[in-house]
N, C-alpha and C positions, 0 to 999 in steps of 0.2 A: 504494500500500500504506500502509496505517494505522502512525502511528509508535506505539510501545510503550510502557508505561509499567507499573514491579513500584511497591506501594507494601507497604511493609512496616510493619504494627500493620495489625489490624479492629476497634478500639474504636471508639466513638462516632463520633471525629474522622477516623482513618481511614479507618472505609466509606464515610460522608459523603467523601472526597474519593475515594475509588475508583469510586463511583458519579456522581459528576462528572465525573470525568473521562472514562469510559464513553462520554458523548456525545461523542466525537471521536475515541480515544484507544484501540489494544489494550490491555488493564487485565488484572493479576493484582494479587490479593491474597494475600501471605502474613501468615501468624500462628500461634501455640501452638495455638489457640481454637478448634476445632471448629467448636465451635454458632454461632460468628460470621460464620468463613465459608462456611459451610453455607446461612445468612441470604442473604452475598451472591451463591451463586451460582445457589440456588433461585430467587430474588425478580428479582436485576438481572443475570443470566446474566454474573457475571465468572467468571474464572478464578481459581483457588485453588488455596493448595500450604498444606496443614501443615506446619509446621519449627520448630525451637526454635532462633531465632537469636542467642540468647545461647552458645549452646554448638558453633554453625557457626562452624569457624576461618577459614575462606577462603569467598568470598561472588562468587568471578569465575563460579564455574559453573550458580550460583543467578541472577546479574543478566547473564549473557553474550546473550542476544536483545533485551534492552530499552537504549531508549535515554535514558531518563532514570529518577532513583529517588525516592522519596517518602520519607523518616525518617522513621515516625510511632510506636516503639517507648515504651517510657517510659523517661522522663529519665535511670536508673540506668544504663542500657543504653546510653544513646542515643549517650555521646561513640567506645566501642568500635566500636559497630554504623556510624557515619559514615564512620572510620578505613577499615573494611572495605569500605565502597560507594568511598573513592577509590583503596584498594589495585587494586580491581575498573577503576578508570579510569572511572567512570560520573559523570556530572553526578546532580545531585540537589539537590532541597528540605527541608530540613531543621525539625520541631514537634517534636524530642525535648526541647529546653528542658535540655536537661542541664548540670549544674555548671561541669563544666571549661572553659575558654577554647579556644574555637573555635579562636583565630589560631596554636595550636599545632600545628595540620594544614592553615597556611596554603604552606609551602613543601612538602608532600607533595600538595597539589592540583594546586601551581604545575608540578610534576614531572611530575603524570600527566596535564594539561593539561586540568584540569575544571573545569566551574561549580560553584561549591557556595556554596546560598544557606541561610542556618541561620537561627534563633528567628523564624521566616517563620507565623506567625500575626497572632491579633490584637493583642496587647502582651504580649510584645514581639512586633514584624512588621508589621501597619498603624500602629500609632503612631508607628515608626522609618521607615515609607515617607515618613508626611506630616512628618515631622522632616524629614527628607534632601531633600525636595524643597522646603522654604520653607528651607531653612538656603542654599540658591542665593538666594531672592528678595530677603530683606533680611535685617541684620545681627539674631542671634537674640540678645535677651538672658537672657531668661526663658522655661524650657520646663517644663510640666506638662501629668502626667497622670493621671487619676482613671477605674480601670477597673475592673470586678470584671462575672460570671458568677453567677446567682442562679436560686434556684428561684422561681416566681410566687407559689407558694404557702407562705408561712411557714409550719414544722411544728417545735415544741420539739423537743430543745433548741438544736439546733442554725442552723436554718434556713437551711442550706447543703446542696447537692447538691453535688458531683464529677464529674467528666467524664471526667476524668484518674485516671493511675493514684493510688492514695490515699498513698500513698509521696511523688509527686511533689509533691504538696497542701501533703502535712507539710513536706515539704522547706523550703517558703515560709516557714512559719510558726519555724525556727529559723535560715535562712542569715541572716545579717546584712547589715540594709539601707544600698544605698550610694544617695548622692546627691552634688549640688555644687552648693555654697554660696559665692558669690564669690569662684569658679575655685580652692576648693579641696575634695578628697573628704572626703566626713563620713562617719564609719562609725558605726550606731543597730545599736540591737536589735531584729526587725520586730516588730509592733506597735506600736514608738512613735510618738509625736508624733498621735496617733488626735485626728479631728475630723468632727464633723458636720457633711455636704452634704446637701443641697436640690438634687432633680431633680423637675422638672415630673411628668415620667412617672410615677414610683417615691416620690415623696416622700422621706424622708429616711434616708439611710446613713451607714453607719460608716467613715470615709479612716485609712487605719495605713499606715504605711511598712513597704516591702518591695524587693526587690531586682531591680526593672524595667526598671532603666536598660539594663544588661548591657553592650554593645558601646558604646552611644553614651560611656560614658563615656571609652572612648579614643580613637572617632571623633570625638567633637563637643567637644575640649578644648577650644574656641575660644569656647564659651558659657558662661555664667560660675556658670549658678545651672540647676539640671535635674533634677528629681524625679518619680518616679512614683509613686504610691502606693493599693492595694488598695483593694476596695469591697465590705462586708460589711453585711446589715440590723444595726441597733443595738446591741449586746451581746453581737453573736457573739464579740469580740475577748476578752472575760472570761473567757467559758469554756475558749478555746483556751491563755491566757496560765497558767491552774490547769492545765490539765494538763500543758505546757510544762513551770513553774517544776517541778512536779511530778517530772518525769521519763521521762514517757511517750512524749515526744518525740525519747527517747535511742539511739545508735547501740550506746552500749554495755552490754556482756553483764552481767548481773544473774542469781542463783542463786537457782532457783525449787524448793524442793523436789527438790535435787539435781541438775535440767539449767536446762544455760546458756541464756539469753533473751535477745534484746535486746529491749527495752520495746516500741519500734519497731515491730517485727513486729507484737506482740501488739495495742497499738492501733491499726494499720492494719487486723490481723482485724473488730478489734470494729467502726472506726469505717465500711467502707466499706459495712456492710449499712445503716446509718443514712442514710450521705451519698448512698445509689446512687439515681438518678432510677428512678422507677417507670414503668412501662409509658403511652407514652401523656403524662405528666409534662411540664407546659411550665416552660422557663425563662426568663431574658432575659438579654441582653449589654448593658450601658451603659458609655459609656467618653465622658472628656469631656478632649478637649485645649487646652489654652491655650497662646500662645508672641506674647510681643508683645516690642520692639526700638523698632529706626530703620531707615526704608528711606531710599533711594539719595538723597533729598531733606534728608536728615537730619533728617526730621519720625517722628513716632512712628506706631508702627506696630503691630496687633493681628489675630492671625489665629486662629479658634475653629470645630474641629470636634466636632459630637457624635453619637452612637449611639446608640442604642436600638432593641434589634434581636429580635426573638420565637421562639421555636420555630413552626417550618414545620409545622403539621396538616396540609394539603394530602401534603407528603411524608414526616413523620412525623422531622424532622430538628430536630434541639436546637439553639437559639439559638449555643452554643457552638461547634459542628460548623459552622455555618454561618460565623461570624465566622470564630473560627481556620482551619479547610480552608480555605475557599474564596480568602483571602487564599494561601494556599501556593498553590493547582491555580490560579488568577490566574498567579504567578511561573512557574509548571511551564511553565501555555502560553508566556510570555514566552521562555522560553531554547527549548523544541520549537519553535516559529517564527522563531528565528534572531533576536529582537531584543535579547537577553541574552544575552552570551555573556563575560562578564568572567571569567579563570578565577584561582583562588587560593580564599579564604576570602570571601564577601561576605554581611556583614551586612545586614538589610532596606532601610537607612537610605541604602544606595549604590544600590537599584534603583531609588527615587524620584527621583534626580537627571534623567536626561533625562526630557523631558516627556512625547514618546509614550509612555514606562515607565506613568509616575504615572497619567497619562489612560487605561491599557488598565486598572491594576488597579482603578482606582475605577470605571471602566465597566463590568468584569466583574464586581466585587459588583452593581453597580447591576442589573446585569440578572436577578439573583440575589434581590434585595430586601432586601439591604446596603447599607443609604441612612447616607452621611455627610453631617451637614448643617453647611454652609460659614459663616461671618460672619466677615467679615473690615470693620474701622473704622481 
């Protein structure tokens, strides 16, 4: 008998990993969204439940036949909706990317005696695999990462598409970016420190600080200097920063002609009909890591991954669906066939430790057409 698997969100990311998983796996998808999972169950014969699971108090009678669960809600949602899948006792993979700190539903996993693996995409998620697994081979001293999600197509004024929910988008662009700077936390305001990269692929983008690091910062205290930071074509970062300073970026309530607003809302209306990919729309994923030290010889030591990855026309799947899912449904198989089974809170960065871990999920992108390419000096 086929093991089971609910994933919860049908966005983008979601179906993409519902339909992945499909090849092995009994699959439901829930979501709010009708027309999404309508998509998946006309097209790729999943199963579907509409539910609004922000306002499901108890989630044990919803997930009681499946054996593991998918987070793929957005972010605002995301740290409640977790909460509720390990109240439920259910292992699960976690792309809600939400604010609050994970490890404070480290002793209620440890309790219900679950796997629970969270920010399990691409960065954070692939970035913290290939962190966790060289942070074994030699001493790290220097770890960066340059990542961003892009439309192929520039179109003013933004030249940004979204994936994600547009809330979670904004969120980036106002939490403040942490990094570490000889082994101590620096706290910026994202966008700073913006500089121009050079990629073969893509030619030249816009690097701003933002808040990537997440978990490594309290796993990898042991590195001394560690930064991630966003990838935008050229002068995206201007426009974001005007409306920012501006306000529009605000959680708080403002009086509109009588009723109360948060700015918030209002430019997440206006901005998502702008940022939404269009039909058919290709994107790309690049992301470039660098981490170099002293290995075991105490000679210096340099190891360099990089990405560049397309939206799928053969099956109509966005570069980002691709990178982020398929890293998660990678872990999902891991823990469904018994080779992960760590239970408490586990950041991506711990699943790259053992090597058949590292080796299954770069082999499952790979066969996916998720090519990381290696140099290491």
């Amino acid at each position: 008998m086929k093991q089971k698997v609910i994933v919860l969100g049908a966005g983008r990311v979601g179906s993409a990993m519902a339909i992945d998983l499909k090849k092995k796996y009994d699959v439901k998808s829930v979501d709010l969204d009708a027309s999404a999972l309508d998509s998946l169950s006309k097209s790729h014969g999943i199963d579907t439940q509409q539910a609004d699971l922000k306002t499901m108090a108890d989630f044990t009678e919803l997930l009681a036949d499946f054996d593991l669960v998918i987070n793929a809600v957005p972010g605002f949602m995301g740290y409640e909706t977790l909460r509720k899948i390990i109240e439920a006792g259910k292992n699960v993979v976690d792309i809600a990317f939400f604010a609050e700190d994970p490890f404070g539903l480290d002793q209620l996993a440890k309790e219900k005696q679950v796997t629970v693996v969270v920010d399990c995409g691409v960065a954070p998620g692939m970035g913290n695999i290939i962190f966790g697994h060289h942070d074994k081979k030699f001493t790290i001293q220097n770890y960066e990462c340059l990542v961003g999600g892009l439309p192929v197509k520039r179109e003013w004024p933004y030249e940004y598409k979204a994936v994600f929910s547009p809330i979670d988008v904004i969120e980036e662009y106002v939490r403040p970016a942490r990094f570490v700077q000889h082994s101590q936390m620096v706290v910026r305001e994202a966008f700073s420190d913006t500089e121009l990269v050079e990629f073969d692929e893509v030619g030249t983008l816009e690097s701003w600080n933002s808040d990537g690091l997440r978990s490594l910062i309290q796993t990898m205290k042991h590195v001394p200097n560690m930064i991630e930071k966003t990838l935008r074509y050229p002068g995206n970062v201007e426009y974001l920063r005007v409306l920012r300073e501006t306000g529009f970026f605000s959680y708080d309530e403002v009086e509109v002609n009588g009723n109360m607003i948060r700015p918030i809302d209002l430019t997440a209306k206006l901005l998502f009909p702008k940022w939404q990919l269009k039909e058919k729309e290709e994107d790309f994923t690049i992301m470039r890591i660098q981490m170099d030290g002293v290995n075991e010889q105490g000679n210096a030591h340099k190891v360099r991954y990089d990405l560049y990855d397309l939206y799928d026309r053969n099956t109509d799947t966005i570069s980002m669906a691709r990178t982020t899912g398929y890293t998660c449904t990678a872990v999902a198989n891991l823990i469904l066939d018994g080779h992960y089974q760590q239970e408490g809170i586990n950041p991506p960065e711990y699943v790259g430790v053992k090597q058949h871990d590292f080796d299954y999920v770069m082999n499952y992108l790979a066969e996916r057409g998720v090519m990381y390419k290696k140099t290491e000096a």
